[in-house]
C-alpha positions as CSV (number, residue, x, y, z in Angstrom):
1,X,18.3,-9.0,-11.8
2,X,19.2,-12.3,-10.1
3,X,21.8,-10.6,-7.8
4,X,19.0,-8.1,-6.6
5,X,16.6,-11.4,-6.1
6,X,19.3,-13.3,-4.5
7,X,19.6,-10.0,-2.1
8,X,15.8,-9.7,-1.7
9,X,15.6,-14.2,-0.8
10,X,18.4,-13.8,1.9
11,X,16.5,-10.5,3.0
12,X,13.3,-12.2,3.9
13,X,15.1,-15.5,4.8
14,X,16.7,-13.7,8.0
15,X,13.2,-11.6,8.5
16,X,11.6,-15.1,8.9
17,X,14.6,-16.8,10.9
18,X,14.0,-13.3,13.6
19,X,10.3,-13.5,13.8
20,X,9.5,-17.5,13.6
21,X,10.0,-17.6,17.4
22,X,7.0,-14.7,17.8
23,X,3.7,-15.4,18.4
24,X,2.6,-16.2,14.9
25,X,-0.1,-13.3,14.3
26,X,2.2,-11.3,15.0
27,X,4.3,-12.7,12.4
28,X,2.1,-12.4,9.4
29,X,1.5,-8.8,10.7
30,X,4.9,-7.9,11.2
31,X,4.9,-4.8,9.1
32,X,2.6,-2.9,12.3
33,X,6.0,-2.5,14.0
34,X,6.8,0.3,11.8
35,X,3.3,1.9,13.1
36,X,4.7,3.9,15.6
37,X,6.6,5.6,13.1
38,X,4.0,5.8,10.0
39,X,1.7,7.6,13.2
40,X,4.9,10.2,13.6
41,X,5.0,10.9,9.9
42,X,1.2,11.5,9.5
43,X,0.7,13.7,12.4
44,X,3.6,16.0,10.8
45,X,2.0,14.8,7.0
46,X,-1.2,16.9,6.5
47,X,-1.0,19.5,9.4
48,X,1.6,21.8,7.2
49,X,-0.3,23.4,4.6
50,X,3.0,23.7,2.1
51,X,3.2,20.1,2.2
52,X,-0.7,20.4,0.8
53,X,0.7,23.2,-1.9
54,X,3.5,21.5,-2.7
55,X,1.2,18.1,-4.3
56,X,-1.8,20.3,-5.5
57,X,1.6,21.2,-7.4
58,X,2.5,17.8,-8.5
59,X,-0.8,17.1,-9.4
60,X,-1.2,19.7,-11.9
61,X,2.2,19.0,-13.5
62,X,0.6,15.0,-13.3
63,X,-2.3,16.9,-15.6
64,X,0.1,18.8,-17.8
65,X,1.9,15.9,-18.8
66,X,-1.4,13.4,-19.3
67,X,-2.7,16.1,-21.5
68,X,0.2,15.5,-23.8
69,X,-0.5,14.0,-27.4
70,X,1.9,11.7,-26.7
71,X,0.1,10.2,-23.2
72,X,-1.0,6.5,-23.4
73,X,-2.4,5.0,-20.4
74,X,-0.3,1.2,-20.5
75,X,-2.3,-1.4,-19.0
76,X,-3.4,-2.4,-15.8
77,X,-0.6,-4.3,-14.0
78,X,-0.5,-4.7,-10.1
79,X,1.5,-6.3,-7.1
80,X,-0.9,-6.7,-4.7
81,X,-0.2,-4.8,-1.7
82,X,3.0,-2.8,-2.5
83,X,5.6,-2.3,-0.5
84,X,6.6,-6.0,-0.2
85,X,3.4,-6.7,1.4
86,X,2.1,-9.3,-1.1
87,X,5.9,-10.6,-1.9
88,X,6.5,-11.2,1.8
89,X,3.7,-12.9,2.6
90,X,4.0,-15.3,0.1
91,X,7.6,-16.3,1.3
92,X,5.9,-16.9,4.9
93,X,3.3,-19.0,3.4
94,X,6.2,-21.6,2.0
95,X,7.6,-21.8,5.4
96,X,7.5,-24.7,7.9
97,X,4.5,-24.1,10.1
98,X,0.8,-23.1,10.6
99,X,1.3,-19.8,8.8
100,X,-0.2,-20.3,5.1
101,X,-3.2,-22.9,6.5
102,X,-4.1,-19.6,9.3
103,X,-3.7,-17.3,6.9
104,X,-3.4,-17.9,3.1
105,X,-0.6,-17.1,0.9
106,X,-2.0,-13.5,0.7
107,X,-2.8,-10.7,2.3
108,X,-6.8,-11.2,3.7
109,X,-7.3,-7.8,2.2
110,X,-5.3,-8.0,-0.8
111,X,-8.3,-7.2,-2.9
112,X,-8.6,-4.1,-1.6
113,X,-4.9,-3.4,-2.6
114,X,-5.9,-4.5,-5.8
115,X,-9.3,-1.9,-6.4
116,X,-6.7,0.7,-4.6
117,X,-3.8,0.2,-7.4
118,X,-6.7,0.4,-10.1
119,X,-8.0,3.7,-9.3
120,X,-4.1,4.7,-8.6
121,X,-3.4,3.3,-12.7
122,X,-5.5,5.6,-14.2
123,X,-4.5,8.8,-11.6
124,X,-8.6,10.2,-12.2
125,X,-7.8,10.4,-15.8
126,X,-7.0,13.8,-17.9
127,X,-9.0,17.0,-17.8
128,X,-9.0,17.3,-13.9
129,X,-8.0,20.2,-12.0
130,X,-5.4,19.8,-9.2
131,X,-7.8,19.7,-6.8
132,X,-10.4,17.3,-8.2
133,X,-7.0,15.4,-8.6
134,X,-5.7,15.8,-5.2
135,X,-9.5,14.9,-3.5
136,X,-9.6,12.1,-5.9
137,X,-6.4,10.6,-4.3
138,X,-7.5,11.0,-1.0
139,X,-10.7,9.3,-1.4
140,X,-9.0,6.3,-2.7
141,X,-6.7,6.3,0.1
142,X,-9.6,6.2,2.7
143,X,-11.6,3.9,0.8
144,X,-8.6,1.0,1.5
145,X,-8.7,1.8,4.5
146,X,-12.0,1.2,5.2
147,X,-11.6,-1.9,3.0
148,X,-8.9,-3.4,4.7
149,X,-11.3,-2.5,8.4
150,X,-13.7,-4.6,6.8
151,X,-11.9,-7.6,6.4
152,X,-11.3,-8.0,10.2
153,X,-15.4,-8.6,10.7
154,X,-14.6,-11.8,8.3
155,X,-11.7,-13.0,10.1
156,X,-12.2,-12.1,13.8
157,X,-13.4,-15.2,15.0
158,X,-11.0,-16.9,13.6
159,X,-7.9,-15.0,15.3
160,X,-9.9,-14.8,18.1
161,X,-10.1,-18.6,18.4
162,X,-6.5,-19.5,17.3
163,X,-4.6,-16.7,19.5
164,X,-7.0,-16.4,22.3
165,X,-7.7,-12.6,21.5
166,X,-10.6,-10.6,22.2
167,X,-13.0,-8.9,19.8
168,X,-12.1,-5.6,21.2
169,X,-7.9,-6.7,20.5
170,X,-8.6,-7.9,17.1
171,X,-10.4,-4.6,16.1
172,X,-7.6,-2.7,17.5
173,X,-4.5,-4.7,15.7
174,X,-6.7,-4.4,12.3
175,X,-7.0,-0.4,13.0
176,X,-3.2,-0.7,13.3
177,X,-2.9,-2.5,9.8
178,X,-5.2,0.1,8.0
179,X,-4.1,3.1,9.7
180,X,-0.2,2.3,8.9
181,X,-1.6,1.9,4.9
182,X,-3.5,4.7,4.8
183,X,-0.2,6.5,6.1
184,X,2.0,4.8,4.0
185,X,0.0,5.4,0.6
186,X,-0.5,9.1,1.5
187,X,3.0,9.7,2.2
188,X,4.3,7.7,-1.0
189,X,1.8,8.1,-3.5
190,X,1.7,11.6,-5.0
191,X,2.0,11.6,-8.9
192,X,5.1,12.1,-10.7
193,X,7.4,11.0,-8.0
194,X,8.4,8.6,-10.2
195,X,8.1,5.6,-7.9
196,X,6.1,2.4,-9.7
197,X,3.1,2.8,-7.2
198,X,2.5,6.8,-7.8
199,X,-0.8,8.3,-8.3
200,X,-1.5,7.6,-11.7
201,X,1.4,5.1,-12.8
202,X,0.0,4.2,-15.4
203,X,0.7,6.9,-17.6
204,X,4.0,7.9,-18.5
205,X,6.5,9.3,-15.9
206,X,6.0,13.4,-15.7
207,X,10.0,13.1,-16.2
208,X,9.6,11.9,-19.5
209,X,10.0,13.6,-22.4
210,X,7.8,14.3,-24.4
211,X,7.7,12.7,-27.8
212,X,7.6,15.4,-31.1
């Protein structure tokens, strides 16, 4: 454990000494880069209907196992925004510089994150079908992402007053943010994939065995 957090500290160390030189919205924003390629993934995510069969799948086996006698939801536990989101931001926050008094020492629309991974903890619950499942998901995927749209009406004059942006370019980089989430949940968040942030991670893992 304090090898992997030395390894993640010098990870985020040399992120901040590459981007401290940008512009420093697009520092506390720097995961959008990797937009380009969450757009790729999504236009090929979605449009093939086996990728569609293949979690209806999932979420019945997600069912199956929930059913079990031996399924106990744990307790609600969350990160924030996954994905180092939350963690990274921090670590910008305790840098040198204008970053945490602009922007906090968390994600503006960490609470959405937060109602996100509390629908996600509970999967829908048992006695679903693998479609009410499926839907269920994708409604609380486009729910953060109209969440995390919101928060730019709170904090658009702001950026627009401390980076000399327009309305019109504050909208845009926010629809950046909460289209590259939305992506990123829908590609990484089917159940039983056995990743911490899986539809429905709070119950055990569908690789578990079953108790007797």
């Amino acid at each position: 454990m304090q090898i992997a957090a030395r390894q993640s500290q010098s990870w985020l160390q040399l992120v901040w000494r590459r981007v401290r030189t940008v512009h420093p919205v697009y520092i506390g924003l720097a995961f959008i880069v990797f937009a380009p390629l969450f757009d790729a993934l999504s236009n090929h995510a979605g449009s093939d209907d086996a990728d569609t069969n293949l979690e209806l799948r999932l979420h019945q086996q997600f069912q199956d196992r929930i059913a079990s006698t031996d399924s106990v939801l744990a307790d609600f536990t969350t990160d924030g925004c996954s994905g180092g989101m939350s963690a990274g931001w921090e670590y910008f926050a305790t840098q040198p510089g204008v970053f945490r008094e602009r922007h906090g020492s968390s994600p503006p629309w960490e609470s959405c994150c937060v109602d996100h991974d509390r629908v996600y903890h509970n999967g829908g619950g048992e006695g679903l079908t693998a479609m009410e499942s499926y839907s269920l998901r994708q409604q609380a995927d486009d729910e953060l992402r109209a969440c995390v749209l919101s928060t730019a009406a709170k904090r658009s004059a702001q950026l627009q007053s401390d980076y000399s942006l327009s309305e019109k370019q504050v909208m845009r980089l926010y629809e950046t943010i909460a289209a590259s989430m939305h992506t990123a949940v829908r590609l990484g968040g089917m159940p039983c994939t056995g990743l911490a942030w899986r539809w429905g991670y709070g119950w055990p893992s569908c690789d578990q065995p079953e108790s007797d």
